[in-house]
C-alpha positions in Angstrom: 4.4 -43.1 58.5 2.1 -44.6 56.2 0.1 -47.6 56.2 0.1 -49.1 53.1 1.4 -52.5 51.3 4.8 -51.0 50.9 7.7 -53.7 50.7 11.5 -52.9 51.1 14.3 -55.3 50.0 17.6 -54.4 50.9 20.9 -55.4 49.8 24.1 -56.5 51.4 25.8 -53.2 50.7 23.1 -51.0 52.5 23.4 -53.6 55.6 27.0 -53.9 55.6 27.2 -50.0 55.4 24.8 -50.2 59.4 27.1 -52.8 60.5 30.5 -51.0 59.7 29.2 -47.7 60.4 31.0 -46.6 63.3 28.9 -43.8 64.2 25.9 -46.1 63.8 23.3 -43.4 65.8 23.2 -41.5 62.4 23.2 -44.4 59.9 20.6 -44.1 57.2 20.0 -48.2 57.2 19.8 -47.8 60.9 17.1 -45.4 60.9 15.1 -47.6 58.2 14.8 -50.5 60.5 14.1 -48.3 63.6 11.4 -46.7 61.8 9.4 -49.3 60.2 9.8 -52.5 63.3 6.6 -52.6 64.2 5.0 -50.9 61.2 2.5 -52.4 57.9 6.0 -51.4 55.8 7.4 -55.3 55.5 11.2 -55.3 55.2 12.9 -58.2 53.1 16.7 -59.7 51.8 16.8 -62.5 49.7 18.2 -65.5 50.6 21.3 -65.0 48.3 22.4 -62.1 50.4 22.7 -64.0 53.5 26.0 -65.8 52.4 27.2 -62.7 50.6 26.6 -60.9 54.5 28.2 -63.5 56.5 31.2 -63.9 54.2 32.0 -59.9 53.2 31.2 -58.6 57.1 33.5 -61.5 58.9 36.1 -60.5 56.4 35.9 -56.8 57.1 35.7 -57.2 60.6 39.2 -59.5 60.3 40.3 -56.7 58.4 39.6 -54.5 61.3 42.1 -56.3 63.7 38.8 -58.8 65.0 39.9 -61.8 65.3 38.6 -64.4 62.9 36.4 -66.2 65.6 35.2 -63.1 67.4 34.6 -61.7 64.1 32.2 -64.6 63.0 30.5 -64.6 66.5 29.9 -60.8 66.0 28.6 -61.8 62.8 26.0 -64.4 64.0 24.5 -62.2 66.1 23.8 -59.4 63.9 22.6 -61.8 61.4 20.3 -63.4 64.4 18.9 -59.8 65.4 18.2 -58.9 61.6 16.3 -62.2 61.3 13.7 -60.5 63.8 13.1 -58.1 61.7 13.4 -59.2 58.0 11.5 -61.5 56.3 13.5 -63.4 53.7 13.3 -64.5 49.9 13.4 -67.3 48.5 15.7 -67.8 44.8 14.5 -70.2 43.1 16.7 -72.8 41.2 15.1 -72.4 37.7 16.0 -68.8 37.6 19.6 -69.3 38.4 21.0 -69.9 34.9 19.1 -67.6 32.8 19.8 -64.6 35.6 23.3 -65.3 35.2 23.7 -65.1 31.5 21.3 -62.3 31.4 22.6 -60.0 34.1 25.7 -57.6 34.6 25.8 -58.3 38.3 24.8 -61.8 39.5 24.4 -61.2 42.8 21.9 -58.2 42.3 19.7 -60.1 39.7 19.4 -62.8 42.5 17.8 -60.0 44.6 15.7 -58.9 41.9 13.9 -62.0 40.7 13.4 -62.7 44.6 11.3 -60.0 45.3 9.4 -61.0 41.6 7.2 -62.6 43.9 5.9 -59.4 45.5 4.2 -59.3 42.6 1.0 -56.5 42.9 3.2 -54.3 46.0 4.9 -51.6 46.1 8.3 -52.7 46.2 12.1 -50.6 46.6 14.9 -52.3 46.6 17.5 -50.7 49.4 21.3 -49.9 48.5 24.2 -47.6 48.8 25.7 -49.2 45.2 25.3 -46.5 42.9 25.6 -48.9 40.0 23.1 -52.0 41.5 21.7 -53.8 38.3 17.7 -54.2 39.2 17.1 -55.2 35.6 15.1 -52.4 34.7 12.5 -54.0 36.8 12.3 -52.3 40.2 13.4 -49.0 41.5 16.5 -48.5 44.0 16.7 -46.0 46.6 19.7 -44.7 48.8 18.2 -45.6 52.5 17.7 -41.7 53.0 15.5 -41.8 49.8 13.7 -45.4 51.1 12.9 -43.3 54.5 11.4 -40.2 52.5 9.5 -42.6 50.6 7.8 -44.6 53.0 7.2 -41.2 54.9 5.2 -39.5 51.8 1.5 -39.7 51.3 0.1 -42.5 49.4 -1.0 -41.0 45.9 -3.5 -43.2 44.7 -2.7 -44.0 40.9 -5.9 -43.1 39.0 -5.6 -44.9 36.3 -4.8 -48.0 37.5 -7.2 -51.2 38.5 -8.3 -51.5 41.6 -9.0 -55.2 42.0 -12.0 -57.2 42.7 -9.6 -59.4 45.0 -6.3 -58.6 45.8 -5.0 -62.5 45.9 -1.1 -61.0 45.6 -1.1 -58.9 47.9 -2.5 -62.1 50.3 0.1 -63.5 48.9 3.1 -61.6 50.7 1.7 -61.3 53.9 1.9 -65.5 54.0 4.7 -65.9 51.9 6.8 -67.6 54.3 4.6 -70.3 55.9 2.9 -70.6 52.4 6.7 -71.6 50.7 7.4 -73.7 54.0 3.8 -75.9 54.1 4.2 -76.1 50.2 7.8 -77.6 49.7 7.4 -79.8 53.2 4.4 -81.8 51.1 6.7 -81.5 48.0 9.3 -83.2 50.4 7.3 -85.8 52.0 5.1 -86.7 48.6 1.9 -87.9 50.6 -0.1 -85.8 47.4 -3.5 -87.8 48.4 -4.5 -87.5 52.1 -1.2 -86.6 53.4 -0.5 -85.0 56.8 -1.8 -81.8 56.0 -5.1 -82.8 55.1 -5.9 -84.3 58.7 -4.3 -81.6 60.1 -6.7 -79.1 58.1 -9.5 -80.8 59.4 -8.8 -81.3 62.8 -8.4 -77.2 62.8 -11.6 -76.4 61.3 -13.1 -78.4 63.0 -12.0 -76.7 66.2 -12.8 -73.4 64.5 -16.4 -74.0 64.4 -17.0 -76.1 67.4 -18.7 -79.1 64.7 -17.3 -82.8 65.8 -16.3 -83.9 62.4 -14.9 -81.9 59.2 -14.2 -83.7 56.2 -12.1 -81.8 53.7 -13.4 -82.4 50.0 -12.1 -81.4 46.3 -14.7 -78.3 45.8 -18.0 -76.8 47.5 -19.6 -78.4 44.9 -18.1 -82.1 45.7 -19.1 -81.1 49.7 -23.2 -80.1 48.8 -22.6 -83.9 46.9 -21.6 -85.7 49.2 -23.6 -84.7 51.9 -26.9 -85.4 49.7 -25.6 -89.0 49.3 -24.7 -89.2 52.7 -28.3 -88.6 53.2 -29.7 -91.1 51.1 -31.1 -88.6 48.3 -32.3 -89.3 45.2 -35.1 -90.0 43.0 -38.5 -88.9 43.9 -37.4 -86.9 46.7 -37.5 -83.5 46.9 -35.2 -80.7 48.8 -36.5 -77.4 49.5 -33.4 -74.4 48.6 -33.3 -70.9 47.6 -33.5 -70.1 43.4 -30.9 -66.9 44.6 -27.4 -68.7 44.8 -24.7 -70.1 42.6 -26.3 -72.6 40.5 -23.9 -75.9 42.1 -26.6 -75.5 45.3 -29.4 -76.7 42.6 -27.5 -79.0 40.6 -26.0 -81.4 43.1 -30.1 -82.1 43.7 -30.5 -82.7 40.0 -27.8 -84.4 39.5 -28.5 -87.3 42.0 -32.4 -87.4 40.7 -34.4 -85.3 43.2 -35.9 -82.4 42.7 -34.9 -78.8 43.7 -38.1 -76.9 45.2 -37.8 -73.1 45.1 -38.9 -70.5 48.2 -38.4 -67.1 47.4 -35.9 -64.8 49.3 -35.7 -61.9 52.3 -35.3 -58.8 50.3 -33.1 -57.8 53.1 -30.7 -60.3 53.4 -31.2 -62.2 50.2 -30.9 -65.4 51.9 -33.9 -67.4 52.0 -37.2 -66.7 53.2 -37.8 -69.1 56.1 -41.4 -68.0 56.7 -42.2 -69.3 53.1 -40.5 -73.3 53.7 -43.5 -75.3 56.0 -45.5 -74.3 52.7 -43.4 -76.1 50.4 -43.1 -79.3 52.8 -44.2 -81.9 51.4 -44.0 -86.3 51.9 -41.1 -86.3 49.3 -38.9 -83.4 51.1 -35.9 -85.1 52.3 -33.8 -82.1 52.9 -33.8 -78.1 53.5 -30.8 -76.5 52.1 -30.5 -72.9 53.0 -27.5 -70.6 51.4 -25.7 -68.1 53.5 -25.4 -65.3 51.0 -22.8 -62.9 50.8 -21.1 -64.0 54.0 -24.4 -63.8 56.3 -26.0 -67.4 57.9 -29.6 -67.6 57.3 -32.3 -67.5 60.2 -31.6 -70.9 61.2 -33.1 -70.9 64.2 -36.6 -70.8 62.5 -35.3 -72.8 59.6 -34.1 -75.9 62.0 -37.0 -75.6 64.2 -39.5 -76.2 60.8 -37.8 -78.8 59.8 -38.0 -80.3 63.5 -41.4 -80.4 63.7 -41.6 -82.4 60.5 -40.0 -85.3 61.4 -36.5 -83.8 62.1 -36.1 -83.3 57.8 -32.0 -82.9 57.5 -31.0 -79.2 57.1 -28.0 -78.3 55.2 -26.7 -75.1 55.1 -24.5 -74.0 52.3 -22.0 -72.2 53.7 -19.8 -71.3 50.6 -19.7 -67.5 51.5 -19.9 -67.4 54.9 -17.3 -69.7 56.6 -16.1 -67.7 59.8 -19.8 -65.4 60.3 -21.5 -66.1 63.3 -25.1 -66.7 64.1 -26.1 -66.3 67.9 -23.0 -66.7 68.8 -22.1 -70.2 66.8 -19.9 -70.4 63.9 -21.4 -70.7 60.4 -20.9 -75.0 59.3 -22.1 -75.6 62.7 -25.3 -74.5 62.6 -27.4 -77.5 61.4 -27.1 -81.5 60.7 -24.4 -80.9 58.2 -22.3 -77.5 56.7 -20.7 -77.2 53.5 -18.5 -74.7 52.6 -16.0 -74.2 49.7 -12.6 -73.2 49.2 -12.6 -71.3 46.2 -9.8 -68.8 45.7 -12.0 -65.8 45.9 -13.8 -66.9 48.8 -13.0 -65.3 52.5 -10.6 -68.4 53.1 -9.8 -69.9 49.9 -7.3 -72.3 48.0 -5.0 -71.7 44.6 -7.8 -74.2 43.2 -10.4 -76.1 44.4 -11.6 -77.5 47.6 -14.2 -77.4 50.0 -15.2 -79.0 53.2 -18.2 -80.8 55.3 -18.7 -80.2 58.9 -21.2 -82.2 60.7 -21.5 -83.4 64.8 -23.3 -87.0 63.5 -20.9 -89.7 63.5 -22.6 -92.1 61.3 -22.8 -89.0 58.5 -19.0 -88.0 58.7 -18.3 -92.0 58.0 -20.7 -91.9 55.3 -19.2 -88.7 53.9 -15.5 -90.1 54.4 -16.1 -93.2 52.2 -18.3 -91.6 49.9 -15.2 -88.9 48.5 -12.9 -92.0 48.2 -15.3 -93.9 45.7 -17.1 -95.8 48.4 -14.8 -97.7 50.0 -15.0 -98.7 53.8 -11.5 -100.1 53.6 -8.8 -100.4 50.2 -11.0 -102.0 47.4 -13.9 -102.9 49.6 -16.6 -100.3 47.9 -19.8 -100.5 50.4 -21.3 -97.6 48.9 -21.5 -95.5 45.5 -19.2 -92.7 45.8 -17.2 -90.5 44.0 -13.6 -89.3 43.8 -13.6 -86.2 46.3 -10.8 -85.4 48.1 -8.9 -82.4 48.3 -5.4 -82.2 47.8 -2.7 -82.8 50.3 -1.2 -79.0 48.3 -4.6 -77.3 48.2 -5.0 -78.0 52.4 -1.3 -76.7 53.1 -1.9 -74.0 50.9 -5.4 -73.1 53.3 -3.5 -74.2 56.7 -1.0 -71.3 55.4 -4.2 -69.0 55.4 -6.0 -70.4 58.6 -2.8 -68.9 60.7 -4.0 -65.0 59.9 -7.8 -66.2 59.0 -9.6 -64.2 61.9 -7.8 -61.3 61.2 -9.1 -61.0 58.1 -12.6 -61.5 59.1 -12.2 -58.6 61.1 -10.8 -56.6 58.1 -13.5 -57.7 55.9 -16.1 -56.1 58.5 -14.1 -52.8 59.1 -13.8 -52.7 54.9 -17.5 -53.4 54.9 -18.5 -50.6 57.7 -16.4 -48.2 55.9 -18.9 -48.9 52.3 -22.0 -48.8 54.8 -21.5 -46.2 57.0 -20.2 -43.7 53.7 -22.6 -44.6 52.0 -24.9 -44.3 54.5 -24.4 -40.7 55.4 -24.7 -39.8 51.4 -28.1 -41.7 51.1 -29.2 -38.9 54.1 -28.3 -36.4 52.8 -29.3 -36.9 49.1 -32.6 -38.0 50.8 -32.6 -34.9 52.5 -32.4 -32.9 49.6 -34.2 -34.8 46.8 -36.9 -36.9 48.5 -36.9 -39.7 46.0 -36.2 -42.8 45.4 -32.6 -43.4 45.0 -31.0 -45.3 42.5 -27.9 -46.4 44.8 -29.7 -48.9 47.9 -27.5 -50.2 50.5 -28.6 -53.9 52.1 -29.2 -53.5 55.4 -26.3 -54.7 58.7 -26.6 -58.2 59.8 -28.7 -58.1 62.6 -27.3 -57.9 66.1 -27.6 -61.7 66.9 -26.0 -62.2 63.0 -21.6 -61.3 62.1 -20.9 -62.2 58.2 -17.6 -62.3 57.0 -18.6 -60.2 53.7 -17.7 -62.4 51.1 -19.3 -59.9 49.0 -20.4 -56.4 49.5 -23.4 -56.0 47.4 -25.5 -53.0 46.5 -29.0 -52.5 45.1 -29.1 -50.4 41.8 -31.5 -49.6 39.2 -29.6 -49.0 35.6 -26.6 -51.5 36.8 -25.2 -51.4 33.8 -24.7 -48.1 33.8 -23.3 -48.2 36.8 -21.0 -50.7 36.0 -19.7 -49.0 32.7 -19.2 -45.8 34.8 -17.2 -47.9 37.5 -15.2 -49.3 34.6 -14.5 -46.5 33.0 -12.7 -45.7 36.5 -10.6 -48.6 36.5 -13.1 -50.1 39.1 -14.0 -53.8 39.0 -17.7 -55.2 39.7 -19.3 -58.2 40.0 -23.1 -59.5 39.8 -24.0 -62.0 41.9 -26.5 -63.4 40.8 -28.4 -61.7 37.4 -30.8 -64.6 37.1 -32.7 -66.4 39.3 -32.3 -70.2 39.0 -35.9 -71.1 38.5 -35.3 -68.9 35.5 -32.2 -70.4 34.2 -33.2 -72.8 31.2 -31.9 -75.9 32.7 -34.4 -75.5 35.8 -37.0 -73.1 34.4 -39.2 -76.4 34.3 -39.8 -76.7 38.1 -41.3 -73.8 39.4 -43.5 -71.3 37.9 -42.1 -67.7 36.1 -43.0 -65.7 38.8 -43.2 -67.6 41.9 -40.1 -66.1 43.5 -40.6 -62.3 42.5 -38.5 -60.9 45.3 -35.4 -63.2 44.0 -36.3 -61.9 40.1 -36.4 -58.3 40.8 -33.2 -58.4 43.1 -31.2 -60.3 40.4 -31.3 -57.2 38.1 -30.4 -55.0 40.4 -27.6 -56.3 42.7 -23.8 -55.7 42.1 -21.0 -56.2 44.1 -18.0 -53.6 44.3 -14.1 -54.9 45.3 -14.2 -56.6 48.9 -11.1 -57.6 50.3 -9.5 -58.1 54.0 -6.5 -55.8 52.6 -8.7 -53.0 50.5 -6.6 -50.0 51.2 -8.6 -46.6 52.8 -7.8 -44.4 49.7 -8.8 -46.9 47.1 -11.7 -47.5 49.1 -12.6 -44.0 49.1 -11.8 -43.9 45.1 -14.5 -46.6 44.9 -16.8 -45.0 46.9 -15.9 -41.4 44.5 -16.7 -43.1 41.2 -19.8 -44.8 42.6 -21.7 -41.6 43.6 -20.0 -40.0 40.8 -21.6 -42.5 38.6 -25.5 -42.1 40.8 -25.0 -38.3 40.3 
């Protein structure tokens, strides 16, 4: 059987036909559900089948001779074991009277614009009615025609997208708690600092072992916030890399200080902490290291530097790398305070923004709590300039929805990321082998051993990348630069440091590029990726 993101919806008549079946051994339906419990195929019914079930089957089972309460005790127990195996759909109430004017058979448009939300998957729907209505929208199968369909080979579809990040096909695989935390907050209306949000906080908190997390309305808002916290502003100075998303340098401009620029490990990309005790100076307030592309910096060396000068506040923007590990310790817990950021894209992200601040100091969470609510120590008491920064009651259910399969994915990220290296790998030896010369593909080295990242990204070195990019195109293959200039470069910063003064950061910015990373990235469109890529070096 194959592995893949295939989906199944079956209708009442190819469940009724199991359940009436008296020789049930060789039931098509009931070789379906045999074959697939356990398996990546997902099996579904939409909600409006479940009445349709329970009313036709106790019916036909009265017809049988049953007796009507034998019949519906019969009936509740099949319904109860298919509920361990099926997930269900939801209909939604806006749909109802359009689908009803528009369809020739009610009850089968209901299943069709239920599974609507599989949007992205492969999806059948399952049924013995020759004449089922799917709206010219999704293909029906026979159950002996779903079983030889999940049984064939995966035949990757050339010419369509793969894509960058496959937020859909998330989607599914949370569909139920994501509908349940999302209509409980529509239910209880506590939009602003509702039940979910504490509940958020206390779990991440417990994820990365940090005292305090304080759930904020971007990554931006939580790099902010913890610079106010700290008391920064004019005059002071805070020492970060010029290789990042440009929010890391202009939370420090925007409060007054003054970003000051260290060049980056050409391994890693994050930055160089041998270069920092050299840009220490009486006005440095704070060091903010990124943790690029999923991977915490050496903060060990970073924390002890900034110990031995007067215990300077270290900050690690963690936007990429919630859930890597450094030494053992989760990223956001590595340093006086963590900031990381919910971004959709991002290895646990929202359907908007939001972002969080992690920190063991008690007097800093406080600080942080009444700074994203404007200030205030209690209702209209505003002790402190603030800010409005908190994130949504719907933004944290929609993350606690995520948390639930979270680890799992970091674990996919890294097996989708070993797959690229190793691959890779073996066709940088051989070319090297062959043709002993510089090649224009360069992989980034594996975290160290004492180093996990959660592969936010998975970036390569290149030296025509947009060559390479056109090529990967051309293939229906997404890519991504992060970043093509460095910030001391960008015009709105160019001013503080000197042209050159981070040449490693300069000459990586043209030449990285990042190729589709996802926990769910299938084998075979991995190895399409991979194909087009060296297809495109050759």
């Amino acid at each position: 059987m194959q592995s893949t993101d295939k989906h199944l919806v079956l209708d009442s008549s190819a469940i009724l036909d199991l359940w009436l079946d008296k020789d049930i051994a060789t039931n098509a339906t009931g070789k379906l559900l045999d074959m697939t419990r356990g398996s990546a195929i997902r099996i579904w019914i939409s909600a409006s089948t479940l009445n349709t079930l329970d009313c036709i089957a106790v019916s036909r089972f009265k017809q049988a001779g049953i007796p009507a309460v034998d019949a519906r005790l019969i009936v509740k127990r099949l319904i109860a074991a298919l509920f361990e195996q099926v997930e269900i759909l939801t209909c939604y109430g806006f749909e109802q009277k359009d689908l009803y004017h528009a369809a020739s058979d009610f009850e089968d448009a209901q299943i069709v614009a239920s599974a609507r939300c599989l949007h992205g998957c492969q999806v059948r729907i399952v049924s013995v009615d020759q004449s089922f209505d799917a709206l010219g929208e999704i293909q029906v199968l026979t159950p002996a025609e779903a079983i030889d369909w999940i049984e064939s080979p995966v035949e990757p579809v050339i010419t369509a997208a793969i894509p960058f990040v496959n937020l859909p096909l998330q989607q599914t695989l949370i569909r139920s708690r994501l509908e349940r935390n999302l209509e409980t907050v529509l239910r209880h209306g506590q939009y602003i600092l509702g039940p979910e949000v504490r509940e958020l906080e206390t779990r991440l908190a417990a994820y990365t072992g940090a005292k305090h997390c304080i759930t904020v309305a971007s990554g931006t808002e939580a790099l902010l916030i913890s610079l106010m916290a700290l008391g920064i502003g004019p005059g002071d100075e805070v020492i970060t890399t010029p290789f990042t998303f440009v929010a890391t340098v202009e939370v420090i401009a925007l409060l007054g200080a003054t970003p000051v620029f260290v060049d980056i490990e050409p391994d890693t990309c994050n930055i160089d902490a041998r270069l920092i005790e050299t840009k220490i100076t009486d006005k440095t307030k704070a060091i903010m290291p990124v943790s690029l592309y999923g991977q915490p910096a050496d903060m060990d060396a970073i924390n002890a530097i900034a110990a031995r000068h007067d215990q300077i506040p270290v900050i690690e923007d963690a936007a990429q790398s919630f859930g890597a590990t450094y030494k053992g310790n989760k990223s956001c817990n590595l340093s006086t305070i963590g900031c990381t950021s919910f971004f959709p894209s991002k290895p646990l992200g929202c359907y908007g923004d939001g972002g969080a601040i992690f920190t063991s100091d008690d007097a800093l969470a406080q600080a942080c709590r009444e700074i994203r609510v404007h200030g205030q120590s209690q209702r209209y008491v505003h002790t402190r300039v603030g800010v409005g920064g908190r994130m949504d009651t719907l933004q944290c259910a929609v993350v606690l929805a995520k948390l639930d399969r979270f680890q799992h994915e970091v674990v996919q990220r890294q097996a989708v990321a070993w797959r690229y290296h190793e691959l890779l790998s073996a066709r940088q030896q051989r070319v090297a082998t062959a043709t002993p010369v510089t090649q224009q593909i360069r992989l980034l080295p594996w975290p160290a051993e004492e180093r996990t990242s959660v592969f936010a990204q998975y970036t390569l070195l290149v030296d025509d990348r947009p060559a390479i990019q056109d090529k990967l195109k051309a293939a229906g293959i997404p890519t991504a630069v992060h970043y093509p200039v460095a910030l001391n470069q960008q015009p709105a910063y160019a001013h503080l440091c000197c042209p050159h003064c981070t040449p490693i950061a300069q000459r990586l910015a043209d030449q990285v590029v990042s190729l589709p990373m996802h926990a769910d990235l299938a084998a075979q469109d991995q190895m399409r990726i991979i194909d087009a890529l060296l297809t495109a070096d050759a």
